[in-house]
KESEVEX-374574 format. One record per residue: residue number from 1; residue in three letters; x, y, z of N, C-alpha, C in turn. Coordinates in pm, whole numbers, m for minus. Layout:
<rs>
R   nr  rest  n.east  n.north    n.up  ca.east  ca.north   ca.up  c.east  c.north    c.up
R  NUM   ALA       X        Y       Z        X         Y       Z       X        Y       Z
...
</rs>
This chain:
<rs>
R   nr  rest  n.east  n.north    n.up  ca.east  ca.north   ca.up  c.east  c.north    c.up
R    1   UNK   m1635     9593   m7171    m1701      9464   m7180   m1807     9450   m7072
R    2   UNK   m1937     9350   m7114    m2010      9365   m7006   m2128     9281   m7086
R    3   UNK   m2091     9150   m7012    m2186      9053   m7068   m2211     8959   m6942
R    4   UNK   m2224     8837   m6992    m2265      8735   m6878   m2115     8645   m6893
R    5   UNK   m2086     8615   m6841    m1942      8548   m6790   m2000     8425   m6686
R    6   UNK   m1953     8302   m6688    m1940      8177   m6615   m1864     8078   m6556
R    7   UNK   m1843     8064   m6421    m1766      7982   m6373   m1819     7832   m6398
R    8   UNK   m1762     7713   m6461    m1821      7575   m6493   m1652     7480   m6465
R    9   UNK   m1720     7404   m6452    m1647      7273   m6422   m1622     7180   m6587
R   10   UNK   m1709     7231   m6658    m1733      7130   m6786   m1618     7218   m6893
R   11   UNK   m1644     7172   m6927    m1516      7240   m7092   m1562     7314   m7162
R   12   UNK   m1745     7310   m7194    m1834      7425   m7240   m1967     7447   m7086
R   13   UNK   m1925     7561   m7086    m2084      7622   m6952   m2206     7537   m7048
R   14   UNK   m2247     7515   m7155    m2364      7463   m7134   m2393     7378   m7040
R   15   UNK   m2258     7307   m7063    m2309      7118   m7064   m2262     7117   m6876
R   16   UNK   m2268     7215   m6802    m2231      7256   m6663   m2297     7148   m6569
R   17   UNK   m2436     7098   m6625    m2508      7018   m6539   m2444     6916   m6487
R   18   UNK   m2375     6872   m6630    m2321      6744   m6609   m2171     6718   m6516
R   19   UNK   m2113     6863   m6457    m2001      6905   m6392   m2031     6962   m6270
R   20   UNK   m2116     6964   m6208    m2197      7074   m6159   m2099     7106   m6031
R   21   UNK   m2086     7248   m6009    m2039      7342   m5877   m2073     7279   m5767
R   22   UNK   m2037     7204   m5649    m2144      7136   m5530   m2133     7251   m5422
R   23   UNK   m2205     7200   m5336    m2187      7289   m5212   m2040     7241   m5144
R   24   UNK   m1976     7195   m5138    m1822      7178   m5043   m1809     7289   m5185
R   25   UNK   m1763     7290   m5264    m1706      7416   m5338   m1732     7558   m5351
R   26   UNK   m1901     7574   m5301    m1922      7696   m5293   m1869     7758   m5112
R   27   UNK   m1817     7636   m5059    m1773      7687   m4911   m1638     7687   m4937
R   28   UNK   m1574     7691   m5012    m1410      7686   m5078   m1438     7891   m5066
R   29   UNK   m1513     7903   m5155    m1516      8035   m5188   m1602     8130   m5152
R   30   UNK   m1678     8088   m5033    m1776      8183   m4943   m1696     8300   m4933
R   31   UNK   m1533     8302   m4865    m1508      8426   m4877   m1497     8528   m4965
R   32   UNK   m1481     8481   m5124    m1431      8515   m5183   m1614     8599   m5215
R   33   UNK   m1695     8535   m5219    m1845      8609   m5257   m1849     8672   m5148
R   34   UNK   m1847     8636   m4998    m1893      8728   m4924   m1852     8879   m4985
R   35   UNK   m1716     8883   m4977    m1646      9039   m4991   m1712     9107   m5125
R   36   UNK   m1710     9026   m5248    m1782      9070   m5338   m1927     9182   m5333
R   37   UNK   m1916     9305   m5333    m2042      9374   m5344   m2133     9439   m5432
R   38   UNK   m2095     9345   m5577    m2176      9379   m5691   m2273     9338   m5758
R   39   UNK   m2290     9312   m5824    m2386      9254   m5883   m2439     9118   m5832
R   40   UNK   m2524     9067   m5818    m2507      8939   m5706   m2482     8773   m5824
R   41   UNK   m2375     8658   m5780    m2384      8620   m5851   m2496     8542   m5864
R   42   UNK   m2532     8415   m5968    m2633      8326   m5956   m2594     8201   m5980
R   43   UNK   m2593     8114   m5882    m2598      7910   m5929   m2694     7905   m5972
R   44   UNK   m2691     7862   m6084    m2773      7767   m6163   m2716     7657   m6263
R   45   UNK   m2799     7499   m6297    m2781      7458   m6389   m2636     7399   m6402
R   46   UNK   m2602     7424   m6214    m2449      7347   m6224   m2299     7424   m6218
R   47   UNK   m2349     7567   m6275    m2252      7670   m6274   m2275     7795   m6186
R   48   UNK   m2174     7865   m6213    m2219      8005   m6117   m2211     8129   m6270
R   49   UNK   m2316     8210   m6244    m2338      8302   m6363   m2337     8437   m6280
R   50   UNK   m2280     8549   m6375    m2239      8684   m6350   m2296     8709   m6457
R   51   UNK   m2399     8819   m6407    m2514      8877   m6572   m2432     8996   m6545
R   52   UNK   m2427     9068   m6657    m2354      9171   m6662   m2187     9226   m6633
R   53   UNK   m2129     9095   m6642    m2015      9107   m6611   m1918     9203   m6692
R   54   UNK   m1798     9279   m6599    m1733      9381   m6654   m1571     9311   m6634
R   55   UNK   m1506     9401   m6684    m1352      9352   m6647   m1319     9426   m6498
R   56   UNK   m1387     9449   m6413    m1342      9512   m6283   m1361     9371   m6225
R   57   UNK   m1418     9257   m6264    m1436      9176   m6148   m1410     8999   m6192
R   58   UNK   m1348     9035   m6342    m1279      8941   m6412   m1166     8843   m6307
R   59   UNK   m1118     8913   m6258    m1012      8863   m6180   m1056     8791   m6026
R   60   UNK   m1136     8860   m5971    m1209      8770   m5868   m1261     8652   m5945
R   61   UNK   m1338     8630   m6061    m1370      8526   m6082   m1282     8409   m6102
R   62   UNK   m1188     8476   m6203    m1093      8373   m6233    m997     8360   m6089
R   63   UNK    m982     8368   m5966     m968      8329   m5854   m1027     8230   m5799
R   64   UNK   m1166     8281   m5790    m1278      8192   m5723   m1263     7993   m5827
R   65   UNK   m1245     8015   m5937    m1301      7946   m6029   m1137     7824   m5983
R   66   UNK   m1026     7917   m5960     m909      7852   m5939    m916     7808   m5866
R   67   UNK    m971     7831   m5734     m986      7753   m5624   m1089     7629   m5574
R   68   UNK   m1149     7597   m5705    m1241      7507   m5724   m1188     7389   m5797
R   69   UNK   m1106     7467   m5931    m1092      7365   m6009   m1147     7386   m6112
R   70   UNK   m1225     7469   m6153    m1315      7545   m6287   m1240     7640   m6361
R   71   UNK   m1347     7695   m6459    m1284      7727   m6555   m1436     7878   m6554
R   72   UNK   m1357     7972   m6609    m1435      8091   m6682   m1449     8110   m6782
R   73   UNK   m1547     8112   m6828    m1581      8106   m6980   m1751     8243   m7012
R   74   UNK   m1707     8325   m7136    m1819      8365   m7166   m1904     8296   m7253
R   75   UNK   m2069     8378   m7313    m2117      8291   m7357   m2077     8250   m7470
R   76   UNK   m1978     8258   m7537    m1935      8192   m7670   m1830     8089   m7651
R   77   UNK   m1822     8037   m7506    m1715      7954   m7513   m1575     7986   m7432
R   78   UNK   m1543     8134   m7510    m1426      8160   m7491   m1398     8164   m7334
R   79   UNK   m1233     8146   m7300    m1171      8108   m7169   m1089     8238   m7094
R   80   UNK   m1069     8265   m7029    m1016      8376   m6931    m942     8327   m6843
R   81   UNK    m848     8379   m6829     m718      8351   m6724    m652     8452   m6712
R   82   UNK    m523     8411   m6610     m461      8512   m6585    m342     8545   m6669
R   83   UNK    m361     8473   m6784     m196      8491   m6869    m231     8653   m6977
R   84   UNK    m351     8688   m6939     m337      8853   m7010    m412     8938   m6901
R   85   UNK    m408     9092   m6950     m507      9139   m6924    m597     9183   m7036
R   86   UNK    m600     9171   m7114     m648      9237   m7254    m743     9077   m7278
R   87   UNK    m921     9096   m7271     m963      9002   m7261   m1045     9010   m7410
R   88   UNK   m1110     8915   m7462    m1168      8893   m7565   m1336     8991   m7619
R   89   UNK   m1310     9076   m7665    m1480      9174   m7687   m1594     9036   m7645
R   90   UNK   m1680     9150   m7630    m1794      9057   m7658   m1863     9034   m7777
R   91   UNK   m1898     8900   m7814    m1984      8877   m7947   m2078     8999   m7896
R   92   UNK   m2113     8955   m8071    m2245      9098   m8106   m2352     9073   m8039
R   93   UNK   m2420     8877   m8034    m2523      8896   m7991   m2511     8788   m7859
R   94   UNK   m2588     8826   m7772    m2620      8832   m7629   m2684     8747   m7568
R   95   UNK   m2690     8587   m7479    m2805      8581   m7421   m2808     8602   m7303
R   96   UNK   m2913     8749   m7289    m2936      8825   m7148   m2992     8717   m7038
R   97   UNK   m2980     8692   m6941    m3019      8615   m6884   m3090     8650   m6757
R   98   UNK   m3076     8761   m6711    m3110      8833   m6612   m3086     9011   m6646
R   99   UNK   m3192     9108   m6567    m3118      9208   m6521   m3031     9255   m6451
R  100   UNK   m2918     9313   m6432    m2814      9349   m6347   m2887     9406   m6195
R  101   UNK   m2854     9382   m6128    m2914      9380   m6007   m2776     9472   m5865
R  102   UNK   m2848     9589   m5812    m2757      9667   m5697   m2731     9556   m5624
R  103   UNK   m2639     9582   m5532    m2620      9511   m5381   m2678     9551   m5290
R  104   UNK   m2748     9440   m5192    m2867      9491   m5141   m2802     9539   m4996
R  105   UNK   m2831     9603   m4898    m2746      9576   m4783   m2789     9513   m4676
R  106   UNK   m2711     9445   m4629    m2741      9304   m4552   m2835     9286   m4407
R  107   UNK   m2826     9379   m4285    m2912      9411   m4210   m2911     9520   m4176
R  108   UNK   m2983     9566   m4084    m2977      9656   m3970   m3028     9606   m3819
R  109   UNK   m2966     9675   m3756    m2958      9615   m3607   m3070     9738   m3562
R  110   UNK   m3164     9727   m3462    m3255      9785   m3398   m3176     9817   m3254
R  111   UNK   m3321     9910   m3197    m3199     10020   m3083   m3244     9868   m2952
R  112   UNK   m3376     9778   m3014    m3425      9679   m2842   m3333     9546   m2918
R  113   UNK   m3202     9529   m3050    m3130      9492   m3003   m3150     9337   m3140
R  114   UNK   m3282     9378   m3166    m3352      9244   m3294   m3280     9275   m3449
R  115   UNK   m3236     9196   m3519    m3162      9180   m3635   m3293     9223   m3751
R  116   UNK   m3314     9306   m3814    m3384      9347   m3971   m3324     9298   m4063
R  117   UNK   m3366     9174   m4148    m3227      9161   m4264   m3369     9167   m4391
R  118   UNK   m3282     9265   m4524    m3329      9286   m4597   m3339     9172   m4735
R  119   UNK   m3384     9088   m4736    m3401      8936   m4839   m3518     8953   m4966
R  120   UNK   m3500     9063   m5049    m3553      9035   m5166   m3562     8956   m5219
R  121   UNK   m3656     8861   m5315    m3644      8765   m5367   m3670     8794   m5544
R  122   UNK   m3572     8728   m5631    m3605      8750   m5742   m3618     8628   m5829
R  123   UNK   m3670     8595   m5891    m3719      8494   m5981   m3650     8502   m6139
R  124   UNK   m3560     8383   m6099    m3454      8423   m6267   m3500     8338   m6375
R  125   UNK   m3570     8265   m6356    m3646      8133   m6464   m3674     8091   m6360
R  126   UNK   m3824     8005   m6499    m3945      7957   m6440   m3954     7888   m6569
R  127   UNK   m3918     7721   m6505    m3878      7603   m6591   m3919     7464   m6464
R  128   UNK   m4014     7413   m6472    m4041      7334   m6368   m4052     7192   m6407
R  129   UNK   m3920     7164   m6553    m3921      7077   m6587   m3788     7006   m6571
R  130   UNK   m3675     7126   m6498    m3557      7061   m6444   m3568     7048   m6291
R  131   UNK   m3419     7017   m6273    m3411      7078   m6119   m3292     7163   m6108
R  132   UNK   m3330     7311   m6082    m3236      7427   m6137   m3271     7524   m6051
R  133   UNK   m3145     7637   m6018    m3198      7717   m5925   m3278     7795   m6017
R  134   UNK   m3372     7881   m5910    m3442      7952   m5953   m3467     8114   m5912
R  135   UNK   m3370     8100   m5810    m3370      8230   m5755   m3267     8239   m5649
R  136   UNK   m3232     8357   m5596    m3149      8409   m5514   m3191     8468   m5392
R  137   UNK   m3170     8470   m5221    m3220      8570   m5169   m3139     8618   m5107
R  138   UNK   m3138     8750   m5129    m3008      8862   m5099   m2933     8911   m4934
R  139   UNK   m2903     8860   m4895    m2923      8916   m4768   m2739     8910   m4709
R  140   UNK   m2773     8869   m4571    m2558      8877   m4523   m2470     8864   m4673
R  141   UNK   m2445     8968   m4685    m2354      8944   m4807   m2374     8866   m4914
R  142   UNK   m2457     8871   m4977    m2514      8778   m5108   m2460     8625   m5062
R  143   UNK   m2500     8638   m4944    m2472      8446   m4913   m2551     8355   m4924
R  144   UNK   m2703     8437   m4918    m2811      8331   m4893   m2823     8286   m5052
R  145   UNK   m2909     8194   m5046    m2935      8090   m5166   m3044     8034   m5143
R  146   UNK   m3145     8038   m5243    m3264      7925   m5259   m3259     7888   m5390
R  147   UNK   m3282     7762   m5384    m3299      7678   m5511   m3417     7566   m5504
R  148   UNK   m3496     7554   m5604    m3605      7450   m5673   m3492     7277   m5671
R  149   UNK   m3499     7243   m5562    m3385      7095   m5530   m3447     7000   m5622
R  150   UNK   m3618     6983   m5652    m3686      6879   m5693   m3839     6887   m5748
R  151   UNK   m3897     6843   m5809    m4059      6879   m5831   m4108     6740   m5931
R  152   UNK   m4183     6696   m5863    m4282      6594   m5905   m4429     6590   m5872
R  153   UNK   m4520     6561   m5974    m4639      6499   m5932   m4686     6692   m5829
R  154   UNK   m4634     6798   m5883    m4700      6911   m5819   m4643     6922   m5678
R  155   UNK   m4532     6805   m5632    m4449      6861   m5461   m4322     6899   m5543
R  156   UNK   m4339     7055   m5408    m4194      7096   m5480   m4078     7079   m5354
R  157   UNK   m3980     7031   m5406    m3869      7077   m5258   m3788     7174   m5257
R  158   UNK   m3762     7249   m5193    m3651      7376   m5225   m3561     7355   m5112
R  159   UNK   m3439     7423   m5099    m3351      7453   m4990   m3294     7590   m4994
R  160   UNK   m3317     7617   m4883    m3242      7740   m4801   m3097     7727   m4793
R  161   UNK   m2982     7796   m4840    m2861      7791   m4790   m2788     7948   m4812
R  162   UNK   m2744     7935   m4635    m2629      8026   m4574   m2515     8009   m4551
R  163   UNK   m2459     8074   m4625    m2291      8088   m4593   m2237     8143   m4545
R  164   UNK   m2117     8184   m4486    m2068      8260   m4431   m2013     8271   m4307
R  165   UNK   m2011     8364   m4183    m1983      8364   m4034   m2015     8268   m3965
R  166   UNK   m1948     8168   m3917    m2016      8094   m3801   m2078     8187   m3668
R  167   UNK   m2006     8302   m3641    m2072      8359   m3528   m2219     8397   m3587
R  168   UNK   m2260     8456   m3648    m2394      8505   m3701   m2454     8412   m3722
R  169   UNK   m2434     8262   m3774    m2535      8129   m3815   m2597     8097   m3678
R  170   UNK   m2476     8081   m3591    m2475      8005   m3411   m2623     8150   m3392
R  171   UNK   m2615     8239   m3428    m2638      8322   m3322   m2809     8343   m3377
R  172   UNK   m2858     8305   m3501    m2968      8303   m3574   m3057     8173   m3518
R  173   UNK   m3144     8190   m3560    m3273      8038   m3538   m3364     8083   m3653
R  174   UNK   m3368     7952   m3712    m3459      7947   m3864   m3566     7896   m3866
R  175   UNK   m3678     7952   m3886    m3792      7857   m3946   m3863     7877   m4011
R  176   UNK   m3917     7820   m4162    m3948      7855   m4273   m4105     7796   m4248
R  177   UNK   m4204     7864   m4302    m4348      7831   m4306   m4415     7875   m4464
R  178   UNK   m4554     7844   m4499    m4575      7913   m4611   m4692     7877   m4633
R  179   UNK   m4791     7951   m4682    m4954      7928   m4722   m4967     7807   m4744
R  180   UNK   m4852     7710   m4827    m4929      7548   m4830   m4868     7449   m4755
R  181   UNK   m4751     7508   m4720    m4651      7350   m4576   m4749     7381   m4485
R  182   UNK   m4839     7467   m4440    m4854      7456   m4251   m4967     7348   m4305
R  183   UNK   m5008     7312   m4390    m5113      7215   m4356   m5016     7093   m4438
R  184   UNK   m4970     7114   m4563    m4958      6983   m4606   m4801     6935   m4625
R  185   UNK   m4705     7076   m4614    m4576      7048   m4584   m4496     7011   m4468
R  186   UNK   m4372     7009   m4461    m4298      7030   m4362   m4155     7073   m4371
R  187   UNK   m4138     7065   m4275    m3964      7166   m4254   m3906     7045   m4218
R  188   UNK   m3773     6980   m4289    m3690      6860   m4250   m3552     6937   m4129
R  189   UNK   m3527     6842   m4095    m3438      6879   m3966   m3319     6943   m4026
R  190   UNK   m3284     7071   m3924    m3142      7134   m4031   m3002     7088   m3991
R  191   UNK   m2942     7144   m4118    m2790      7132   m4073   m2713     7212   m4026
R  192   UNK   m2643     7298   m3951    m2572      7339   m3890   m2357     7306   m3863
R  193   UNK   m2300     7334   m3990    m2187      7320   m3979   m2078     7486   m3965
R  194   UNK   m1985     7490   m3948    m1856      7581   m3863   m1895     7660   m4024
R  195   UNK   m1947     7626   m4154    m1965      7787   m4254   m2089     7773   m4283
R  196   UNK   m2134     7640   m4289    m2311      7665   m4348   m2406     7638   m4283
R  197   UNK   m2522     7729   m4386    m2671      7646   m4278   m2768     7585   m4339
R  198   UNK   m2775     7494   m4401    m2855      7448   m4492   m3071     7433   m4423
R  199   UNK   m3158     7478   m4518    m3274      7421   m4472   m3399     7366   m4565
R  200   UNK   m3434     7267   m4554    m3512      7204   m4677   m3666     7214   m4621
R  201   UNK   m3754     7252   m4734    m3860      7236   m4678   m3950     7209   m4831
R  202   UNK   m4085     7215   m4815    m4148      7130   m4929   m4267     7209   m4967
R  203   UNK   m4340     7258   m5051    m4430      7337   m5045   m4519     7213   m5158
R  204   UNK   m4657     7277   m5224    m4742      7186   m5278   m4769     7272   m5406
R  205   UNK   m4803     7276   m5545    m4881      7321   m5644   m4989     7264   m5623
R  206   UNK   m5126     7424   m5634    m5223      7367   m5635   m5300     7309   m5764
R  207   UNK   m5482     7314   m5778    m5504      7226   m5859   m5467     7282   m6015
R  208   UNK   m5472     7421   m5994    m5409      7487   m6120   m5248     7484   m6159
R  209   UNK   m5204     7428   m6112    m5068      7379   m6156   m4974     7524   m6074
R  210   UNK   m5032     7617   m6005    m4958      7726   m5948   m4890     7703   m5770
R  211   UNK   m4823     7795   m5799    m4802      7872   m5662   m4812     8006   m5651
R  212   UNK   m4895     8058   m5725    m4903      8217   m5704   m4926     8254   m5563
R  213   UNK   m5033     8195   m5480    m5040      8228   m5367   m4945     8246   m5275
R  214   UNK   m4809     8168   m5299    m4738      8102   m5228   m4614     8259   m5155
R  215   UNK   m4633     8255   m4988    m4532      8368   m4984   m4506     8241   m4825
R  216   UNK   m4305     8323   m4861    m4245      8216   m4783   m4204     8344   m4645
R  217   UNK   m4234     8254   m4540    m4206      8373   m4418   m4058     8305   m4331
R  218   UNK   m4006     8434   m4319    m3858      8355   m4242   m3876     8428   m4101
R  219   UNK   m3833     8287   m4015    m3837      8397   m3883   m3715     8425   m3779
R  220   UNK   m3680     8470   m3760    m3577      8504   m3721   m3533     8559   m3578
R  221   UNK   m3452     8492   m3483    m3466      8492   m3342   m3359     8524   m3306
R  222   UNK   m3299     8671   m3242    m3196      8732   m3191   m3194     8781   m3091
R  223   UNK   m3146     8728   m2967    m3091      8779   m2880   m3285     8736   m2748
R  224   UNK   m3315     8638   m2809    m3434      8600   m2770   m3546     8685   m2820
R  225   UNK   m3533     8735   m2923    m3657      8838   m2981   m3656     8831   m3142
R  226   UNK   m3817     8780   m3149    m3777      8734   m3271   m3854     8845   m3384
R  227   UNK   m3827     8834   m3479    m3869      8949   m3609   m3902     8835   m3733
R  228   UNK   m4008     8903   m3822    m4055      8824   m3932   m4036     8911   m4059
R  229   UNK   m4003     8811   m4173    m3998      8910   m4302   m4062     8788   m4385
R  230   UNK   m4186     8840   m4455    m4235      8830   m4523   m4186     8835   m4719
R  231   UNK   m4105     8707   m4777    m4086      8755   m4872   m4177     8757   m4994
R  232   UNK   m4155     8845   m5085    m4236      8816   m5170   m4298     8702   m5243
R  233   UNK   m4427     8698   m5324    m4497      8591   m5322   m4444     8535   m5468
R  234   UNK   m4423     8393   m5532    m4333      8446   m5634   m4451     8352   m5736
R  235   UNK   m4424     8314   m5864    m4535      8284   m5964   m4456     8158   m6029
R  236   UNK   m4524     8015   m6024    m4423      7953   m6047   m4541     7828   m6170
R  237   UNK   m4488     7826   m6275    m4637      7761   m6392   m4556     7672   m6408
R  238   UNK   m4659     7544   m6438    m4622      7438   m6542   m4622     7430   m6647
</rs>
């Protein structure tokens, strides 16, 4: 088996919006993703989605999903638990939702002592008529998270969120910039709690309704020395 599989709160994953996963729940189960090193999952739309899901990792989900209060369901509905192991084929036809994606690995440490963390960014839909994640960025253990929070009138808001180690959050300093905040955005004050790190900031569509230009820079300050990664620039239409 090896389809897309969903953790939801609702009784059918469509209607997930209306149930939606919050953040106190995705810190229920930070551990349970940290350890995870496969395929990376994705929030969106209220739920958490596994593209390519196999029966090797059936059982972490239906864990994770227990400890929320949710439910696993593929895309036809059907439910998963722990009362078998013998789980339901997959329907014939498919909606792919993503490509299956490696695990990326999380940093490397330099010999003068500065943190390298590797944060691909991928773009899973491009729908700027909800408010839905839109992407993932890979890094300490598939913890990080960006999501499209809001968009009106061409301002967009997104947020940054880290999960995971309090020693590594304490020990980081964040600040997000980008071709259109340094003049017309800004970075709102962050949060800082014992698993997360939340950071909001606001970028602009220009007069063409784009952000093609748009590349987001993270900077990153260890041990008083700081390093920049440049992520990719991503394409975002009305």
């Amino acid at each position: 088996m090896s389809y897309d599989l969903h953790i939801t709160k609702a009784n059918n994953w469509i209607e997930s919006e209306n149930h939606p996963i919050t953040s106190d729940d995705l810190l229920k189960i930070a551990e349970l993703m940290e350890a995870y090193k496969g395929i990376p999952f994705i929030l969106r739309k209220g739920r958490i989605t596994l593209c390519g899901a196999d029966d090797r990792v059936i059982g972490l989900m239906i864990k994770m999903a227990e400890r929320i209060g949710a439910y696993v369901q593929g895309d036809e509905g059907e439910y998963y638990d722990n009362s078998s192991k013998v789980y339901p084929p997959p329907p014939d036809y498919l909606r792919q939702e993503c490509e299956p994606r490696q695990h990326v690995p999380s940093a490397v440490i330099g010999n003068d002592g500065s943190i390298h963390i590797n944060i691909p960014r991928l773009v899973k839909e491009v729908d700027t008529k909800r408010n839905e994640v839109l992407c993932q960025l890979h890094g300490q253990s598939n913890n990080w998270h960006v999501e499209l929070a809001h968009m009106v009138s061409g301002k967009v808001n997104w947020k940054l969120t880290y999960i995971g180690d309090e020693t590594f959050i304490k020990s980081l300093i964040y600040d997000i910039t980008s071709n259109h905040s340094r003049k017309m955005g800004a970075i709102s004050r962050s949060r800082d709690n014992v698993q997360g790190l939340l950071y909001e900031w606001t970028t602009y569509l220009g007069k063409n309704g784009r952000l093609s230009d748009e590349t987001i820079l993270l900077k990153i300050k260890w041990n008083d020395r700081e390093d920049e990664i440049s992520l990719p620039k991503h394409a975002l239409t009305e």
